[in-house]
C-alpha positions as a Markdown table, in Angstrom:
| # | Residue | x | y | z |
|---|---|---|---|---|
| 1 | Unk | 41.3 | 3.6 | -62.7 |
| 2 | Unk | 41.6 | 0.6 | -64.8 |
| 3 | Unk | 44.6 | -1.6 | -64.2 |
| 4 | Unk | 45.5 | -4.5 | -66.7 |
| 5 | Unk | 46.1 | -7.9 | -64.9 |
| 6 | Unk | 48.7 | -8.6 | -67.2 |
| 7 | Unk | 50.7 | -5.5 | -65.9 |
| 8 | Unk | 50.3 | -6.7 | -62.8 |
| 9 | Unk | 51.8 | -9.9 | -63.7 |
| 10 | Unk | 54.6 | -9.0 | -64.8 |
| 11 | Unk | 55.9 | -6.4 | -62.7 |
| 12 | Unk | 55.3 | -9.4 | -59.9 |
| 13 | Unk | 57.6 | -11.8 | -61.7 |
| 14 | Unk | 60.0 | -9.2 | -62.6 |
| 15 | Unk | 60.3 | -7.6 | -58.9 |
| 16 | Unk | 60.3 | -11.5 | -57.8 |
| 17 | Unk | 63.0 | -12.8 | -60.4 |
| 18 | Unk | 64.9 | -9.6 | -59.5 |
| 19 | Unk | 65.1 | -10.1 | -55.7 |
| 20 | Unk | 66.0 | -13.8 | -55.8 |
| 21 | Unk | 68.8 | -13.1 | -58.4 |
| 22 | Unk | 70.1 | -10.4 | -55.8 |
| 23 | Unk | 69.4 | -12.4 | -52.9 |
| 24 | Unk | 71.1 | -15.7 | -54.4 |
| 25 | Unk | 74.7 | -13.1 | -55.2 |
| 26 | Unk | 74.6 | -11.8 | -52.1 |
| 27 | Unk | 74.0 | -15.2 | -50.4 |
| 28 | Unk | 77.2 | -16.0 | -52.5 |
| 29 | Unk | 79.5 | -13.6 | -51.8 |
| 30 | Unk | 78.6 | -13.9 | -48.1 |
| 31 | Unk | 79.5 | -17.4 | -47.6 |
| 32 | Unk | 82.6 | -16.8 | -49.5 |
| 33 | Unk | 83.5 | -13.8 | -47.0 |
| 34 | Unk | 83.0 | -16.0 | -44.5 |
| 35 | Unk | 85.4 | -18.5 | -45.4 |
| 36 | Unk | 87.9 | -15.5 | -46.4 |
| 37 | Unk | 86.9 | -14.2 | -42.6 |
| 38 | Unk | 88.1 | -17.8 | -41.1 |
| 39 | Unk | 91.3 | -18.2 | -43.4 |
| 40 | Unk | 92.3 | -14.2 | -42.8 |
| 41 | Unk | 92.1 | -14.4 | -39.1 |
| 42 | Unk | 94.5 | -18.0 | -39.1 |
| 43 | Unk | 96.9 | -16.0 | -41.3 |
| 44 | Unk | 96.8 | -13.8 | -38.4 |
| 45 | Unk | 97.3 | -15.7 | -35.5 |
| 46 | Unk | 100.7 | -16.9 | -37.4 |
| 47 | Unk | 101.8 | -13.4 | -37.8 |
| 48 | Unk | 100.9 | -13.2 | -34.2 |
| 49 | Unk | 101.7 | -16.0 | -32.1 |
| 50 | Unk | 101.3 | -14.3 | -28.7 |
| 51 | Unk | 98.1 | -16.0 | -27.4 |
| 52 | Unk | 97.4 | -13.0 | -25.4 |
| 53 | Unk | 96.2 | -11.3 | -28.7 |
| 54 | Unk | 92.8 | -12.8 | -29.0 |
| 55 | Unk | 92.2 | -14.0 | -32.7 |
| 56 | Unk | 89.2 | -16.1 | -32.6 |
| 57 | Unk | 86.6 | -17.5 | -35.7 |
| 58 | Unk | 82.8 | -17.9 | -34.5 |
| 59 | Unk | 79.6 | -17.8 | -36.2 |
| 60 | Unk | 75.8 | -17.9 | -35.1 |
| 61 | Unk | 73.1 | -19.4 | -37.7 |
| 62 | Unk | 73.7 | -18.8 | -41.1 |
| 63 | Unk | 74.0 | -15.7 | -41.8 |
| 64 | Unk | 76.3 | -14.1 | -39.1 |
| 65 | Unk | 79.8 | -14.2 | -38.4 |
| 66 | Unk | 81.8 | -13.1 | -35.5 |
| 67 | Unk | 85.6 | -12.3 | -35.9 |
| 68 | Unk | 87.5 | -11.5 | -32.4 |
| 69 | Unk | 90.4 | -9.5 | -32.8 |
| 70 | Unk | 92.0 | -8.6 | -29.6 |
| 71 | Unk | 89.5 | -6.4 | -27.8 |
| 72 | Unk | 86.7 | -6.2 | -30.3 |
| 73 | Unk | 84.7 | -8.9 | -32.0 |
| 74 | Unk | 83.7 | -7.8 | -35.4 |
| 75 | Unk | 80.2 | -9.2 | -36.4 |
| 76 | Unk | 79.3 | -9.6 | -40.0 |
| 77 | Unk | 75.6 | -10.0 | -40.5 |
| 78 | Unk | 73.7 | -10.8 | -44.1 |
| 79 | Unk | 70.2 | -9.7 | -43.9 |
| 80 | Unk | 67.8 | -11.6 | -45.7 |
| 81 | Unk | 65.6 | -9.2 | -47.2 |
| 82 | Unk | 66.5 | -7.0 | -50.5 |
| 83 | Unk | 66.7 | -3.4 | -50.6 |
| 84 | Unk | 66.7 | -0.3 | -52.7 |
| 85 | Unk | 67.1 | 3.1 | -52.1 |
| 86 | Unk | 64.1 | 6.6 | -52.3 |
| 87 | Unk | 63.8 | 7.7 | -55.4 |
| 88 | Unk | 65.9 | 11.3 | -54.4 |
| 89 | Unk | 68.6 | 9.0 | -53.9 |
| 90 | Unk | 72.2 | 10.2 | -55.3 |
| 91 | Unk | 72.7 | 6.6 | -56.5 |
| 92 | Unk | 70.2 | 7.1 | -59.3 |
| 93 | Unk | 72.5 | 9.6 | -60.8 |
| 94 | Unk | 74.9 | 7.1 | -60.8 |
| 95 | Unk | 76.0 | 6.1 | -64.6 |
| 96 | Unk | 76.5 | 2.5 | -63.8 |
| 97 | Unk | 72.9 | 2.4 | -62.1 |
| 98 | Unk | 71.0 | 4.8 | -64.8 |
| 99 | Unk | 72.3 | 1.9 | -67.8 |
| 100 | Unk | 69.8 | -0.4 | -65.8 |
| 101 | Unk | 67.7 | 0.4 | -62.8 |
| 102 | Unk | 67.7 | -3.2 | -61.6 |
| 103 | Unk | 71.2 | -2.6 | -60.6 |
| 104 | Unk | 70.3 | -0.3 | -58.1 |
| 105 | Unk | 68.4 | -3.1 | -55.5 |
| 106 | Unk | 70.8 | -4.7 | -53.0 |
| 107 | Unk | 71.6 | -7.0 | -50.5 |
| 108 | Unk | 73.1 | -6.1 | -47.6 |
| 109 | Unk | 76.0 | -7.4 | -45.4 |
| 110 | Unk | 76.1 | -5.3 | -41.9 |
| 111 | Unk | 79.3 | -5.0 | -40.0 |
| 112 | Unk | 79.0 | -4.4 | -36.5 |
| 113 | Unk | 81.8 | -4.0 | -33.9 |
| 114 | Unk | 81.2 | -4.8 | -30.3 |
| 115 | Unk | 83.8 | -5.3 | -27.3 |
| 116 | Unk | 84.7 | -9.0 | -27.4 |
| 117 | Unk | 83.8 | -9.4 | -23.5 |
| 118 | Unk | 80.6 | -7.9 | -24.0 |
| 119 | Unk | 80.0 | -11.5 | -26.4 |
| 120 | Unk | 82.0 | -13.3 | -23.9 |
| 121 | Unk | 80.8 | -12.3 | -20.9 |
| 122 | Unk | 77.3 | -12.3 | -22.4 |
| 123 | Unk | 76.3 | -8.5 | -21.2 |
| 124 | Unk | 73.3 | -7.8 | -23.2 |
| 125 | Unk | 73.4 | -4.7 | -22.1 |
| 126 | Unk | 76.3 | -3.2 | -23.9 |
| 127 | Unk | 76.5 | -1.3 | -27.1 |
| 128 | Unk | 77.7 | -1.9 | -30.4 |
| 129 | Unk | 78.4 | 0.1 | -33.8 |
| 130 | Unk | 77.4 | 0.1 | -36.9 |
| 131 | Unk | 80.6 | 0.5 | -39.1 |
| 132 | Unk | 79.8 | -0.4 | -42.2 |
| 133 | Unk | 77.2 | -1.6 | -44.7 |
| 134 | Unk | 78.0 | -3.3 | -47.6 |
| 135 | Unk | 75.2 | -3.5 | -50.5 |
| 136 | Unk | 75.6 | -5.6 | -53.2 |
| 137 | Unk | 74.0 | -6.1 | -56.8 |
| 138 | Unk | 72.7 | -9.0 | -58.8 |
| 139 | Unk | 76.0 | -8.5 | -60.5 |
| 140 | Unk | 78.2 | -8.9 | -57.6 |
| 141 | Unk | 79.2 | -5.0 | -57.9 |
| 142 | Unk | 79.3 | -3.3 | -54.3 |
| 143 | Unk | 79.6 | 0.0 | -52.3 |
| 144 | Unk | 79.9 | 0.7 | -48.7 |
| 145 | Unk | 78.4 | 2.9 | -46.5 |
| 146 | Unk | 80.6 | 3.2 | -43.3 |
| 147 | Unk | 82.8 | 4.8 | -40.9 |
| 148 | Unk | 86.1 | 6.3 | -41.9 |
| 149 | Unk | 88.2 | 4.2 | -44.7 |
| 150 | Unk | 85.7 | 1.8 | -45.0 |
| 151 | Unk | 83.7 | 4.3 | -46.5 |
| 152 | Unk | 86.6 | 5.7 | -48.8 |
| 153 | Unk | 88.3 | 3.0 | -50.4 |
| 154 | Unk | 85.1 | 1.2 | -51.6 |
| 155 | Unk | 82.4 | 4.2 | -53.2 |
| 156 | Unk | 82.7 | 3.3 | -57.1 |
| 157 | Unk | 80.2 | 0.6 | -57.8 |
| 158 | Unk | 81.3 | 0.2 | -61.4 |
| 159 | Unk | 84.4 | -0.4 | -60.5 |
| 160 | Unk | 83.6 | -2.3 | -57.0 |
| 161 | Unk | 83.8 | -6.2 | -57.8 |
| 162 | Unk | 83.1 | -8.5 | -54.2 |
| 163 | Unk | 86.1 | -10.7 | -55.1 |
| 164 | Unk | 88.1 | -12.6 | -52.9 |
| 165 | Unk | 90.9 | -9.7 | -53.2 |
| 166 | Unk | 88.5 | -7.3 | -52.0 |
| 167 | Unk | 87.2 | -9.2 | -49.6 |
| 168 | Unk | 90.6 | -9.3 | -47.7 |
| 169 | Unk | 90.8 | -5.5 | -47.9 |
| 170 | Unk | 87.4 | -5.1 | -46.5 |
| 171 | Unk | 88.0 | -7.4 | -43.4 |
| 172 | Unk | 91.5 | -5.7 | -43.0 |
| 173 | Unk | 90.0 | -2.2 | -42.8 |
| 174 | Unk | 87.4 | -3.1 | -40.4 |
| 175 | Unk | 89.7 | -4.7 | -38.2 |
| 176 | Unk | 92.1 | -1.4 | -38.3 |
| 177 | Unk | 89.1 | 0.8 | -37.7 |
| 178 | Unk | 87.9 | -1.7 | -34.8 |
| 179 | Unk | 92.0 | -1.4 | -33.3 |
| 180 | Unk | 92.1 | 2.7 | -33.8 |
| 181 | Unk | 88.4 | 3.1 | -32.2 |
| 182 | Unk | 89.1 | 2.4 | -28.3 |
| 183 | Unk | 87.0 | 2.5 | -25.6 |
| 184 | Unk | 86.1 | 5.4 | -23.7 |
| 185 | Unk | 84.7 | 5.3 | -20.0 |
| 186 | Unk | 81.2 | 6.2 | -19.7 |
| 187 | Unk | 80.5 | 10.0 | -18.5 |
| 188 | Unk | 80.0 | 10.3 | -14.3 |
| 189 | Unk | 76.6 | 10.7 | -14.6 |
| 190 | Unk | 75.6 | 7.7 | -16.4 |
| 191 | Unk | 77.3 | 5.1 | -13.9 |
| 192 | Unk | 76.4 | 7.0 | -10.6 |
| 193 | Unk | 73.2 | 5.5 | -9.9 |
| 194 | Unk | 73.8 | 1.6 | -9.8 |
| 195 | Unk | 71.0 | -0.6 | -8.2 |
| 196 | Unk | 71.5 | -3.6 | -5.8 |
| 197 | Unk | 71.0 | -6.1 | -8.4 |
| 198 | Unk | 73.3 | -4.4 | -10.5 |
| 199 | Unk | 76.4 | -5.0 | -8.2 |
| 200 | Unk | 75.3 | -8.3 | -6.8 |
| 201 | Unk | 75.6 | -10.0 | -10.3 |
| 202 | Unk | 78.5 | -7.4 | -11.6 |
| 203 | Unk | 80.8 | -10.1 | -11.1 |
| 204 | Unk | 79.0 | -12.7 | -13.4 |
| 205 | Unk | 76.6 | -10.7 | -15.6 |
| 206 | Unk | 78.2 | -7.1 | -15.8 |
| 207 | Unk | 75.3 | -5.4 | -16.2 |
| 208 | Unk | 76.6 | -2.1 | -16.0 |
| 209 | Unk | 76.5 | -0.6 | -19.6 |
| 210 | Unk | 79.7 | -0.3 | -21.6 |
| 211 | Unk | 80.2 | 0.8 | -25.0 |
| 212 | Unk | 83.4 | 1.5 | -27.3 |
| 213 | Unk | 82.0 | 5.2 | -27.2 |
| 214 | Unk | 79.9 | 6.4 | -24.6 |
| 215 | Unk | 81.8 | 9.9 | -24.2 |
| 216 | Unk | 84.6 | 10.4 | -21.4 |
| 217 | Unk | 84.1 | 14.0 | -20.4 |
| 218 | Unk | 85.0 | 15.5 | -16.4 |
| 219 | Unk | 81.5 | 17.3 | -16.4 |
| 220 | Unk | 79.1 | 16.0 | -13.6 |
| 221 | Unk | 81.5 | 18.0 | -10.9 |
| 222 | Unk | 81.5 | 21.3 | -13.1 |
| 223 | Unk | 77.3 | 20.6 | -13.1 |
| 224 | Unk | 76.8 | 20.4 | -9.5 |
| 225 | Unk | 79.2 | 23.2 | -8.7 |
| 226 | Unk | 77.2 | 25.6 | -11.3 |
């Protein structure tokens, strides 16, 4: 199989060209969310002055942001890396996407929510979610992937512009989902066994595993008793 250096060549600088165009958008847009993040969460606290609701603005490195909203701590995360999707992919069929195939590689801002004292309280042990990915073009045209609304209010790329406006409706969703998505005790059986260690540094380390969702169902009695 012969294969022309030239080709070669160019479908190098292309890809290349391509990546750091979308990389340098979504590097954009995320430092911009950031700052909408920070100014969203002070409009906040003035809505709600009752220093009992925690409304707190953090950030680790350059490319992740923590909100804390009450219970939860919201963590937005840019990955450095570009991506596109299989070529079976639904978003090929896409008539926004089909006009030019570049438009279909993206960068990607991750939203995680956590409990706040599992940051806090530094248990490394506890479990987050995944809510919500947001994937954005060398154009600055998105769609999310998510849980609930997040996922409904943002799925027409043509359309889907990562302005400012947008940004505030994002973080706004994210933060009702977080609110409306409380935490469940773990089932019976997954907290019975506890070692030594365990309880002797519960007080400072809580290293027993808690999660927003780790089920909450009566069924280790009905087990033993079948």
């Amino acid at each position: 199989m012969e294969i022309k250096k030239q080709d070669v060549v160019e479908l190098l600088k292309e890809r290349s060209i391509l990546k750091q165009e979308v990389y340098a958008t979504t590097l954009a847009c995320y430092k911009k969310f950031k700052t909408v993040v920070e100014e969203e969460l002070a409009l906040f606290r003035i809505k709600i002055p009752d220093e009992r609701v925690r409304l707190k603005f953090d950030y680790n490195g350059d490319f992740e942001t923590h909100a804390y909203v009450g219970s939860d701590v919201l963590v937005f995360n840019m990955h450095t890396n570009v991506f596109t999707f299989p070529a079976d992919n639904s978003i090929w069929k896409n008539s926004y996407i089909e006009e030019d195939k570049h438009l279909g590689y993206f960068g990607v801002i991750n939203i995680y929510n956590f409990l706040a004292e599992s940051f806090l309280q530094k248990r490394m042990n506890d479990a987050g979610y995944l809510i919500g990915r947001i994937f954005i073009n060398k154009e600055g045209h998105f769609m999310i992937e998510g849980k609930g609304e997040l996922s409904y209010y943002f799925r027409n790329i043509r359309s889907n512009i990562f302005d400012v406006e947008t940004m505030k409706n994002i973080f706004e969703v994210a933060v009702k989902h977080a609110a409306e998505f409380d935490l469940h005790t773990p089932p019976y059986n997954k907290v019975s066994h506890v070692s030594v260690h365990q309880i002797k540094t519960l007080s400072t380390a809580q290293e027993l595993k808690t999660g927003k969702r780790l089920g909450f169902k009566f069924e280790a009695e009905h087990n033993e008793n079948n």
